[in-house]
TIMAR-355826 format. One record per atom (N, C-alpha, C): atom name; x, y, z; residue in one letter. Coordinates in steps of 0.02 Angstrom, whole numbers. Layout:
N
   atom     east    north       up   res
     CA        X        Y        Z     A
...
# end
This chain:
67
   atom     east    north       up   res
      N      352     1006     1176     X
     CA      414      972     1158     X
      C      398      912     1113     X
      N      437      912     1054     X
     CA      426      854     1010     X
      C      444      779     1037     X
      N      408      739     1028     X
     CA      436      646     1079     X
      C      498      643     1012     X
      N      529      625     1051     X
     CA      611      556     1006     X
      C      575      492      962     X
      N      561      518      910     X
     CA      566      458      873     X
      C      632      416      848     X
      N      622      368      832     X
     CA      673      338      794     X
      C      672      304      752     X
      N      733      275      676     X
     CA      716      250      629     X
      C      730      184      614     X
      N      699      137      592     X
     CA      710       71      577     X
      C      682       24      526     X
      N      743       23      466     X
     CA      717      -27      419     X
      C      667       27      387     X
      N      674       87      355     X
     CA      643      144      322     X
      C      571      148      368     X
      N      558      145      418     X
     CA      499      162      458     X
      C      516      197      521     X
      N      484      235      538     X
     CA      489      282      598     X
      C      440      261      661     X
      N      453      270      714     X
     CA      426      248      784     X
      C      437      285      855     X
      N      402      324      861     X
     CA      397      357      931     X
      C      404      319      981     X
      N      444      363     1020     X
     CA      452      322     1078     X
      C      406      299     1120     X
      N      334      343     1134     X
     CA      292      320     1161     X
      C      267      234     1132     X
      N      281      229     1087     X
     CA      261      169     1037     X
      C      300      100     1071     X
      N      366      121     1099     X
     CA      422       76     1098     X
      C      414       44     1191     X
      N      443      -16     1183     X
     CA      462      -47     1250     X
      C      523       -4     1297     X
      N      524       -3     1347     X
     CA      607       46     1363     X
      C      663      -15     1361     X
      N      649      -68     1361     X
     CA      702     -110     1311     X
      C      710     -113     1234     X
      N      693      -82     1203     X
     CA      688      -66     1122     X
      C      717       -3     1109     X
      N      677       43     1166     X
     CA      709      106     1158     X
      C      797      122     1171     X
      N      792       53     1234     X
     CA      881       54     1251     X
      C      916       33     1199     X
      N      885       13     1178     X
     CA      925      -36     1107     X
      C      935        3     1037     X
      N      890       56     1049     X
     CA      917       89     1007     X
      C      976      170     1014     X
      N      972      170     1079     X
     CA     1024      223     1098     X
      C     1084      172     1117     X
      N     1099      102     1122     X
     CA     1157       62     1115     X
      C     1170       89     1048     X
      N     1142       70     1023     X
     CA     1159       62      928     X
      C     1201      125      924     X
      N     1156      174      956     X
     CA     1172      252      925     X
      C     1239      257      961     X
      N     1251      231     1003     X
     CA     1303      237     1038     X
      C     1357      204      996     X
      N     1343      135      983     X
     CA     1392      104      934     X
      C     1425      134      885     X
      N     1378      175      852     X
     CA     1382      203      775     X
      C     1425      291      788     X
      N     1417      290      831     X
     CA     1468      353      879     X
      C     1531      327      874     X
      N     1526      277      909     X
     CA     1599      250      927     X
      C     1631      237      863     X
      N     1613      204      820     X
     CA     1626      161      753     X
      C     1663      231      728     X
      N     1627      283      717     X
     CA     1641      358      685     X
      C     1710      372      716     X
      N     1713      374      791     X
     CA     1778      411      829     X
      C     1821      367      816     X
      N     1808      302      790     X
     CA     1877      242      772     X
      C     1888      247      711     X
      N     1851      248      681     X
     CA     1877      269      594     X
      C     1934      325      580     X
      N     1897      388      614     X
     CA     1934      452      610     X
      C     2000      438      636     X
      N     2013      413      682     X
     CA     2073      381      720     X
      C     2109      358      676     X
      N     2076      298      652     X
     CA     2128      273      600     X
      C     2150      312      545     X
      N     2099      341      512     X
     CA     2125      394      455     X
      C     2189      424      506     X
      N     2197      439      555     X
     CA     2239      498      581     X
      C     2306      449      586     X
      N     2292      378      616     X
     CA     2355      335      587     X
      C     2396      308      538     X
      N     2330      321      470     X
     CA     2357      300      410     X
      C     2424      367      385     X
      N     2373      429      407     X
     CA     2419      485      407     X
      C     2506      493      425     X
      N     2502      475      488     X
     CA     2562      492      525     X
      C     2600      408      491     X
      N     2574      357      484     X
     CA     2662      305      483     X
      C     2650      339      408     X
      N     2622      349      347     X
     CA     2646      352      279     X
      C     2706      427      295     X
      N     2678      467      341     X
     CA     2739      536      370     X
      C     2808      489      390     X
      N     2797      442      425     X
     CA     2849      417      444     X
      C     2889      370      415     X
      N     2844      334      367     X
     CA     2879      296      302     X
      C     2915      354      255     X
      N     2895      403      244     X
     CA     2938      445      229     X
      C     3004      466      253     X
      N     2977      495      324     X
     CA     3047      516      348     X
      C     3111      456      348     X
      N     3088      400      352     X
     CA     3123      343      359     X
      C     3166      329      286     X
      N     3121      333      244     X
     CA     3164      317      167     X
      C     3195      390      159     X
      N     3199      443      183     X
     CA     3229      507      170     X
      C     3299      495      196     X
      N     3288      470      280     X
     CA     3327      457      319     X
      C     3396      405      302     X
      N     3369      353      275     X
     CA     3410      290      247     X
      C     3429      327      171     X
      N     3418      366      143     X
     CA     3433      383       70     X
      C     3458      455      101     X
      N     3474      461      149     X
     CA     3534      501      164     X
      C     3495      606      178     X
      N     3453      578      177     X
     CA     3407      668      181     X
      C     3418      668      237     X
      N     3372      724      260     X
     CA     3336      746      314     X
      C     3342      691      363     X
      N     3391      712      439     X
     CA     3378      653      493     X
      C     3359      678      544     X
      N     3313      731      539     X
     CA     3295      747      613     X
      C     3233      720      628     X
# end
């Protein structure tokens, strides 16, 4: 089985290499950079739906479509 390296500042480091406080610190990160991803996408999915709803709204007031 290959060891978990990891990357930092363009250099690579096996875990055997690392403190298990260094190593935690870098599966925080990885964890961060997860999270950061699932909140972005989120927002894209909010920017989505109010510009849908700024629509329906000026359709609505300009007499279109009111459902």
């Amino acid at each position: 089985m290959n060891e978990r390296t990891f990357k930092f500042k363009d250099k690579e480091y096996k875990e055997s290499e690392l403190s298990t406080s260094v190593v935690n610190w870098f599966l925080l990160k990885q964890e961060l950079l997860q999270s950061e991803v699932r909140h972005v996408a989120e927002l894209e999915k909010i920017d989505i739906l109010k510009n849908y709803y700024d629509q329906s709204i000026e359709k609505g007031i300009n007499g279109g479509d009111s459902k």
